[in-house]
N, C-alpha and C positions, 0 to 999 in steps of 0.2 A: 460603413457596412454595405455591400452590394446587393441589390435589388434582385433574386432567384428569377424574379416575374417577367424583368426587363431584360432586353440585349440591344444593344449598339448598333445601330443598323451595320456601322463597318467592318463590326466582327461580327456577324450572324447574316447570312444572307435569307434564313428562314423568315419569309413575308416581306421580303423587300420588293417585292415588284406591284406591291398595294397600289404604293401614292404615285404612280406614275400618269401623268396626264395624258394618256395617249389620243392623240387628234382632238385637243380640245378646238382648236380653231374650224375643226370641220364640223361641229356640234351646232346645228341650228334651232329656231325656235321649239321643236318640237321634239325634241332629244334632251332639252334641260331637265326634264324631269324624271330621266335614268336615274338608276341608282338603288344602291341598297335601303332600307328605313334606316330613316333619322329619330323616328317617334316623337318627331313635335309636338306635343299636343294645344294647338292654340284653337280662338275661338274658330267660328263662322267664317266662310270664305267671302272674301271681299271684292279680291282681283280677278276678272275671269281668264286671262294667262297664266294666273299664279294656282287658281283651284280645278286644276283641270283632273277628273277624276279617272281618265282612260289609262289604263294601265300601262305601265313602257316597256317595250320590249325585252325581254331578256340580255345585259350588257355581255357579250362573248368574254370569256376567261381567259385572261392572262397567262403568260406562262410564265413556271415558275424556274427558280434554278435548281439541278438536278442535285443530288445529296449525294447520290457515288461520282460524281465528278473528283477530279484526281486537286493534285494542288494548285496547279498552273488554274485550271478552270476555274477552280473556290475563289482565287484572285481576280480574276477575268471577271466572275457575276460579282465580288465586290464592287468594284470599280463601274461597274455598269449601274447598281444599285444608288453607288455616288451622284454617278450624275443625275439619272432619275430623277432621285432627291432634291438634286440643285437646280432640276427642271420644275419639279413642283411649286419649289421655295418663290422663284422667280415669278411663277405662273400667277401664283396666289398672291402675290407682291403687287403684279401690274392687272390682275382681273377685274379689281373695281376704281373704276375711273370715276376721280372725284367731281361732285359738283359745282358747278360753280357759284358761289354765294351773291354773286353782282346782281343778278335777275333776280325778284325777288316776287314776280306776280306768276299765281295761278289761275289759269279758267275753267280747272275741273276736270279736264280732261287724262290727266295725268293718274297713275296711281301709289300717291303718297297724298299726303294730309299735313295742312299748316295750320296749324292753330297755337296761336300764344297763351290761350289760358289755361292747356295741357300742363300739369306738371305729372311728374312721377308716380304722386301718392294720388289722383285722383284722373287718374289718364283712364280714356275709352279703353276697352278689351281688344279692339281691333287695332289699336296702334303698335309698335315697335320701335324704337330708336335705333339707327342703325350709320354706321360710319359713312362719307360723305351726303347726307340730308345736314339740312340748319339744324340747331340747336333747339328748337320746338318742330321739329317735322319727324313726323314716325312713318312707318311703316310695317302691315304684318307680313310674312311668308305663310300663307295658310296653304302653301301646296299639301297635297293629300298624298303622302308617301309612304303609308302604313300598309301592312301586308293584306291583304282580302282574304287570308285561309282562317276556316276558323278552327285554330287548333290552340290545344293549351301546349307553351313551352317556355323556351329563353331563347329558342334561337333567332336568326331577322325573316324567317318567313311564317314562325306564329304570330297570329293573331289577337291572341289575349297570352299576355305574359302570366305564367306560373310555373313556381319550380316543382317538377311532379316527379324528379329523381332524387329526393331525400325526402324517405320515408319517416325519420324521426322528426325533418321540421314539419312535415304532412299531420301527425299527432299532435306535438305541440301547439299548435296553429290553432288545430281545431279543438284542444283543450282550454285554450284563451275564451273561444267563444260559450263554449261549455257554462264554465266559471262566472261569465258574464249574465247570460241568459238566466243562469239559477238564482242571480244575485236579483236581478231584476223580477224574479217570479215570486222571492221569497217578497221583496218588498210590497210584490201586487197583494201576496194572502192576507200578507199585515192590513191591509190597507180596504181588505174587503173585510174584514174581521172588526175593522173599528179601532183598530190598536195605532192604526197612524193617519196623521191626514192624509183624506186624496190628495192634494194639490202636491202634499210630500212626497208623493207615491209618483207622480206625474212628471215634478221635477228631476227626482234619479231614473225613471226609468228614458228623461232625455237626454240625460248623462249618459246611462247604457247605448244609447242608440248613436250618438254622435262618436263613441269610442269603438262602437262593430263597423259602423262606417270609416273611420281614420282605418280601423285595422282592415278590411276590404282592402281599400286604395295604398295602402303600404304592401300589400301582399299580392297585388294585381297588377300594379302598376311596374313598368320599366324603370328599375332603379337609377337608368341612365348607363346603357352598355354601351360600348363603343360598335358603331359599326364597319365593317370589313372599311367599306368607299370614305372614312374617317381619313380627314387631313389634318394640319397644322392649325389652328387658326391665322387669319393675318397679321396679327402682331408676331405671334411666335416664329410665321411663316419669312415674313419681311426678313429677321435678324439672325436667322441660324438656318445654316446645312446641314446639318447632322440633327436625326428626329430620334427617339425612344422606341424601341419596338417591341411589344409581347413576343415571348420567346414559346408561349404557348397558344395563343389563338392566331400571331400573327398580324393584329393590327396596330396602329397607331396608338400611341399608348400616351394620353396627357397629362400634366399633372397630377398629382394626388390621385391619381388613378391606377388601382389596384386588380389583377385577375384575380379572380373568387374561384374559385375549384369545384365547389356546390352546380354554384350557377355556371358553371365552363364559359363567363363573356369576363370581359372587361369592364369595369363598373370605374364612371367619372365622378368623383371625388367619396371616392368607398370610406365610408365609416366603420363598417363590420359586417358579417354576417349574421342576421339574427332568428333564430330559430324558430324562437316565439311567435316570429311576421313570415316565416318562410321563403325569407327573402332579405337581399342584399338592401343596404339602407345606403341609399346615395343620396346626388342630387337630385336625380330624379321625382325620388317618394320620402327626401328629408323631411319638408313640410309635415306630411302623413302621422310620419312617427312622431312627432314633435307632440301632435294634436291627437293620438292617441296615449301617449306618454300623461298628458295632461289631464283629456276626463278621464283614465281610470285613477286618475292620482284624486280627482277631485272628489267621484265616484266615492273611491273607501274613506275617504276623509268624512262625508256628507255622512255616509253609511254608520262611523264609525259614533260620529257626533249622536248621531238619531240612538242608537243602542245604549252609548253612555247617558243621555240626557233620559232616557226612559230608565233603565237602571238606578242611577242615583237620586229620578225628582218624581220615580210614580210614588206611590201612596193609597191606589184604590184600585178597584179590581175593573173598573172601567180603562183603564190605560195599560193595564198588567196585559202580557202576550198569553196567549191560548197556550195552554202547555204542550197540545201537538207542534205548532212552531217556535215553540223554546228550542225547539232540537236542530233546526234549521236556521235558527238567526247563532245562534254558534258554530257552527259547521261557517257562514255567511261571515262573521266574527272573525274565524281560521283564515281566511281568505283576505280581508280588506287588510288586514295587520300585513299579510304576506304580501298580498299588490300593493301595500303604499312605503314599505319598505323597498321591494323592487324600482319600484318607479321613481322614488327619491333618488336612490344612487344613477340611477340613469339621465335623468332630469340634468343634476351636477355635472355628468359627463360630458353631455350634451354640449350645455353653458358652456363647460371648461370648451370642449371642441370649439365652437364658434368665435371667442373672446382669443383663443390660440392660434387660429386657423389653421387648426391642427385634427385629422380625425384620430379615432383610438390608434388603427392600425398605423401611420403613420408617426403618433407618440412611440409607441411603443418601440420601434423600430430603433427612433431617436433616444431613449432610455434602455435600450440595448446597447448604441454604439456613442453614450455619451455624450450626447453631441446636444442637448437639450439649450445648454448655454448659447448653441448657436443658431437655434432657431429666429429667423427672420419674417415667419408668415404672417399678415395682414389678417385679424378678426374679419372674418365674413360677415358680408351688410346682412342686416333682415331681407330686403329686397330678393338677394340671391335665392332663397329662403322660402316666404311667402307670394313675393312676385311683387308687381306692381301695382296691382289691383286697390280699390277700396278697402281700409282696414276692415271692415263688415268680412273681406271674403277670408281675412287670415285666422277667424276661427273655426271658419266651413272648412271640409274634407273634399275639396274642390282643386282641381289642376292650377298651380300656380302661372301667372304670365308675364317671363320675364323681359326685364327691358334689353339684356342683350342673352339671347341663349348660348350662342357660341362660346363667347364670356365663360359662362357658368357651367357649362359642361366641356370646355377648354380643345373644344376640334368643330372645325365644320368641313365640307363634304364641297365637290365642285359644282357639283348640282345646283347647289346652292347658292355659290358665290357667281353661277352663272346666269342667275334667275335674277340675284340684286344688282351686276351687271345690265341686265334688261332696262332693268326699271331705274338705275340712273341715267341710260342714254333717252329712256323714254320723257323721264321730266327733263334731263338737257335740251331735248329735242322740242317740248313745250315750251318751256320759256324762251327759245330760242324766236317760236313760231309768234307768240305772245310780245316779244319785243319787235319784232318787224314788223305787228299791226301797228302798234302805237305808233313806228315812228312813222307809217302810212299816216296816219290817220293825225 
């Protein structure tokens, strides 16, 4: 079945002159940090070349190929688009020059980090794993390449991401929290009334609060759009000329990466759109959902327990509800049956997604055109997921930090691969300096 979303760069010249490097070789230390957002969001800046917060000059625009050009021409910018492509591929191929593993001493002066008691699950926030460093040496990119306006949108010069052009996920959204709220007031009345315990009262209402939070950050957060200065990554860049392109926004279009019509960007590894969250559920804000999915599932369950357990074991008029809130733990009732049926089937969705590595919209596709027997995709780690961070942070509503972003959101930008260029010729150049005291000395 053919992808409506995608087009061939070789048949579509529409956004072909994206990936084109043009004068990367003229690009000096102070030009790396051109570009469109990438929306990293990693800790605190570390490196002071890499967190520089001065804003980059506007990159001049491209031109593009003309749409009334005749047929002769439509071949011509093919063919040009080709090479482009195969100038990218290359580019990306040879930009990061590996290190050399022989030298093995630091004196600090460098910016990357050696530490062999780093693993994965309990690695500092400021580290990164990142292709030519050893096998315990990380590094972050904490460049600050987020837009400064502050407007609400989806495009890459808003500043806080929200979709403000569908009006029925605008309601929805905000009947999620409606529902929540009232859940949690009804259980305060109980609870001043003497009909439940405080400490009762205190635990669901941090259920509610850890689930308006997940939903926040699912609804605010960048689901992971592709942006315009989006390339290949290096593995995909190394091994193929011919890239995938949106036939409607135009960029770089990676894996499992779907255009949303709502949101009008490209969303890296799109699950769906969800209405409820007013917002595209990717890689990005997967985590989010995951952990809002959860406390309201655990929320009505707790809720559900507390109403039956009073129901079937009171016996005196000390534990019995005030009959102004008999009318509101039913209404309360209505709801938890409805949220924990919801959230169960989604929950299984989920699961199914990740154990598949498959989202909905991509199953579906596949159970269109048959093809389900042929699926080959690798279950997604947790890691991808939660990040790397301490388990403590994978049930906080907290920005995950992964070990390889590019990875996981399956494109990085030149920008970038020009910045981890730096910093391998910077520690080549250390231990180079590092080895010629020793043998002074």
């Amino acid at each position: 079945m053919s992808d409506r979303e995608s087009t061939p760069l070789l048949s579509s010249a529409k956004g072909g002159g994206r990936l084109d490097p043009t004068n990367l070789h003229n690009i000096d230390v102070y030009d790396v940090g051109q570009g469109r957002p990438t929306r990293r969001r990693n800790g605190p800046q570390q490196y002071e070349h890499f967190g520089s917060h001065t804003p980059a000059p506007p990159t001049p625009p491209r031109s593009m190929p003309s749409q009334e050009a005749g047929d002769d021409s439509s071949k011509k910018s093919r063919r040009t688009i080709f090479q482009k492509l195969s100038t990218s591929a290359s580019m990306i191929k040879e930009i990061i020059i590996p290190v050399s593993n022989s030298n093995n001493s630091n004196n600090g002066t460098s910016n990357y980090s050696k530490n062999n008691s780093i693993s994965p699950m309990n690695m500092d926030s400021r580290y990164s794993q990142r292709k030519g460093f050893g096998e315990n040496e990380y590094y972050e990119d904490s460049y600050n390449d987020l837009p400064w306006k502050c407007s609400f949108g989806t495009s890459e010069n808003d500043g806080i991401w929200m979709n403000t052009s569908d009006i029925s996920g605008i309601i929805m959204s905000s009947m999620v929290w409606i529902m929540i709220m009232y859940s949690g007031f009804t259980v305060t009345l109980l609870s001043q009334n003497n009909a439940l315990n405080g400490m009762v009262a205190i635990i669901y209402c941090t259920l509610c609060a850890l689930a308006l939070a997940s939903h926040a950050k699912t609804t605010f957060s960048d689901p992971g759009a592709v942006p315009q200065s989006a390339v290949p990554t290096e593995d995909v860049g190394s091994n193929n000329t011919e890239f995938p392109m949106c036939s409607v926004c135009g960029t770089y279009k990676p894996n499992h990466c779907h255009h949303c019509r709502i949101c009008n960007r490209c969303i890296c590894g799109m699950d769906h759109h969800c209405p409820w969250m007013n917002n595209c559920i990717g890689s990005g804000n997967f985590k989010h959902f995951i952990l809002f999915l959860a406390y309201v599932w655990l929320a009505s369950a707790y809720a559900l327990s507390l109403f039956a357990v009073n129901y079937f074991l009171c016996n005196s008029e000390e534990c019995a509800f005030p009959d102004v809130l008999v009318q509101l733990v039913r209404i309360m009732t209505v709801l938890c049956i409805g949220a924990i049926t919801f959230t169960s089937s989604m929950i299984m969705n989920v699961l199914w997604g990740i154990m598949t590595g498959l989202g909905t919209i991509d199953r579906m596709k596949k159970e269109e055109a048959n093809t389900m027997n042929e699926c080959d995709e690798e279950p997604i780690p947790w890691t991808n997921i939660f990040g790397i961070q301490g388990f403590y942070t994978w049930i906080l509503p907290i920005d995950p930090i992964f070990l390889n972003y590019d990875s996981v959101m399956g494109y990085s930008t030149v920008q970038r691969l020009l910045r981890e260029k730096q910093l391998n010729e910077s520690v080549k150049m250390t231990r180079e300096e590092s080895s010629i005291r020793r043998t002074q000395l």
